[in-house]
N, C-alpha and C positions, 0 to 999 in steps of 0.2 A: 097329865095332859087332859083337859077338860075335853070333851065331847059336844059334839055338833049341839046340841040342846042347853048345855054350861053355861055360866059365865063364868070368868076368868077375871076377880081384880085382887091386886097385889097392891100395896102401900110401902113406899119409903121415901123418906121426910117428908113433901107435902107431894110428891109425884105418883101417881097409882096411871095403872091400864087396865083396861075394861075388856075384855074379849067379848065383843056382839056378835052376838047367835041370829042365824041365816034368817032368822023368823022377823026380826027388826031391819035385816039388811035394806037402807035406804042410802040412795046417793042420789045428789040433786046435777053435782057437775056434767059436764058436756063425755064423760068419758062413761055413764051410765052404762049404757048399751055394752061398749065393750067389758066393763067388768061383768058385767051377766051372763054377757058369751062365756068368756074365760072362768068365770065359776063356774058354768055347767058344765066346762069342758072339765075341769078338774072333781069336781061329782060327779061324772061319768067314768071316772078313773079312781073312786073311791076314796077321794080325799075330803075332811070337812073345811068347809072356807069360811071364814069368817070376817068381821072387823075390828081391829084395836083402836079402841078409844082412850087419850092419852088427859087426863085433867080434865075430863068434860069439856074441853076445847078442841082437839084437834081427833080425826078417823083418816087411819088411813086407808086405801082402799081392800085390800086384801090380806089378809094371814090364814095361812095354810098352818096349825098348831100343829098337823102330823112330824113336819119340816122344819119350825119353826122359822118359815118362810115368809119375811113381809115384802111385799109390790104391790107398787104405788103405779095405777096408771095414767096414762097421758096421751092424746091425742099427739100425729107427730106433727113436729117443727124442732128446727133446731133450738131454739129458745127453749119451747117445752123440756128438751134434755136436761140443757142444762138447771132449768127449774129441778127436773126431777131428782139429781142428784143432792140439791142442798134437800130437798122435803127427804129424805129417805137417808140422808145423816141425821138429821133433825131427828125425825123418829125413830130411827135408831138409838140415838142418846137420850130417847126419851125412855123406850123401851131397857135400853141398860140399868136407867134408875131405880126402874119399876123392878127388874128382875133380879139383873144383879150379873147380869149378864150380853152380848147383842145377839141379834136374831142371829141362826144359824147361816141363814143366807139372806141375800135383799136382792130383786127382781125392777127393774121398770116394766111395765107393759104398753105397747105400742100399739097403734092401730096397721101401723105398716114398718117394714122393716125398716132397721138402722142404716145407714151407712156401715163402712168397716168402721170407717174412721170413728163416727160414733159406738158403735159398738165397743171397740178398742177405748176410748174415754171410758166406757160404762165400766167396760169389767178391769181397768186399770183401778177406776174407786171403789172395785168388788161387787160390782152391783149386776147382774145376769140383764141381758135385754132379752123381751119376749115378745111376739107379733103375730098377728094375726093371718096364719098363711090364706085360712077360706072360711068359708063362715066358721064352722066349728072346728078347724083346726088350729092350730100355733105352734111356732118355733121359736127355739132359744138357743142361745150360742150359752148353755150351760158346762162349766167346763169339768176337763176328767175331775171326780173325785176326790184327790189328793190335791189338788189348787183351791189355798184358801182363799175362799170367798168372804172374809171380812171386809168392811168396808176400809178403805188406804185413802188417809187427806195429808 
């Protein structure tokens, strides 16, 4: 497991992931703000957060490598959901190539909470929703332990 200062890239056939270290963490989209909240919340908790960079094209927003935890966030709307579910199989099957394996878990992150109903979507294709309950808290309908959380299409 590489460490907060690492980077982390793997090669198989022409697919590699890049693990960026918190020191380069840049995002431009509208959900900025919120991944900085929810990084410090999780550096406050002793975790290192980082971003996986997949072919020099595509970062997703978050990997927690203690976890091997990736979420992807998103302002909400129901479109947004649905968005987030293909980007977070996407990089999932990007990250499979590169590992040889999928992330342990996958995560959306919300600025406000889901629906049940959406929730229920989220973790039916294994993906954890997370929300912003106040500034610096969040919840997640993370489920017991023993529920595999791989992604199901």
């Amino acid at each position: 497991q590489p460490t907060q200062n690492q980077e982390y890239t793997q090669n198989q056939e022409s697919t590699s992931s890049t693990l960026v270290t918190t020191e380069s963490y840049k995002l431009t989209q509208p959900e900025r703000a919120l991944v900085n909240l929810y990084r410090n919340f999780q550096i406050s908790r002793g975790n290192t957060v980082n971003r996986l960079n997949f072919d020099n094209s595509f970062q997703n927003d978050i990997f927690i490598p203690e976890e091997e935890f990736l979420i992807e966030a998103k302002t909400y709307s129901r479109e947004n959901i649905r968005m987030v579910i293909g980007q977070i199989k996407d990089y999932s099957e990007l990250y499979k190539k590169s590992t040889g394996s999928y992330p342990q878990k996958c995560g959306a992150l919300f600025d406000q909470e889901p629906t049940e109903y959406e929730k229920n979507l989220l973790i039916n294709c294994g993906i954890i929703s997370i929300w912003k309950e106040t500034f610096e808290q969040f919840q997640s309908n993370e489920p017991i332990e023993d529920y595999n959380t791989q992604l199901r299409f």
